[in-house]
Residue, then its C-alpha position, 0 to 999 in steps of 0.5 A: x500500500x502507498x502509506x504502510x506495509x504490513x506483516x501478519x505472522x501466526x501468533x504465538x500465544x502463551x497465555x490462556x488469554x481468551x479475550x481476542x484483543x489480548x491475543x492480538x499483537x501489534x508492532x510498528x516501525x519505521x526505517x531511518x529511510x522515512x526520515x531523522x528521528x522526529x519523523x520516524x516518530x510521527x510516522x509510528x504515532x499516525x500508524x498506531x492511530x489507525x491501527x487503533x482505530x481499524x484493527x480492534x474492528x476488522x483484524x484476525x485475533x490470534x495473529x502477530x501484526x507488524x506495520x511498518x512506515x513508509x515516507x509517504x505515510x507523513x504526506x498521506x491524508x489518515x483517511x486514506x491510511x485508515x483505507x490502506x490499512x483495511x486494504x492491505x488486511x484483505x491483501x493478506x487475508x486477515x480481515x475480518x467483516x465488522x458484526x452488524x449491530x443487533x437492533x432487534x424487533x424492538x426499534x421496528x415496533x417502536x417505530x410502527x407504534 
């Protein structure tokens, strides 16, 4: 992807962790390619905002994620790295569809009555 690289490797859980965000790891870099220190930093703070955001709801649990900056990640908009994170977890076959929220029958008739 223009923004990001992604690694997913089988996690390797020791623990008897049944709670699915704690079976999940996540790691992220940035080679000094993308810049000195101040860059590199902000490129790792934009990558764990997304990832944040997107894996809790569309990653695989019981894996080992590493995502790793590129330079274009500084210049990219987060909308489009929120994108390209979701589409790289296709690529490599660990997206999950997010559930759909359970309304129920009780918001219809609520709204009949």
């Amino acid at each position: 992807m223009p923004g990001l690289v992604l690694q997913v490797g089988r996690g390797d859980v020791r623990d008897d962790a049944t709670d699915q965000a704690a079976a999940m790891r996540v790691g992220f870099t940035a080679s000094r390619k993308v810049g000195n220190a101040v860059a590199r930093n902000r490129v790792r703070r934009r990558l764990r905002a997304a990832a944040e955001e997107i894996l809790p709801v569309h990653a695989k649990p019981g894996r080992d994620y590493v995502i790793i900056g590129r330079a274009a990640t500084l210049r990219r908009p987060f909308h489009a790295l929120l994108g390209d994170l979701e589409n790289a977890l296709k690529r490599v076959g660990a997206y999950r569809n997010r559930p759909k929220p359970d309304d129920g029958a009780g918001g219809r008739e609520a709204a009949e009555s």
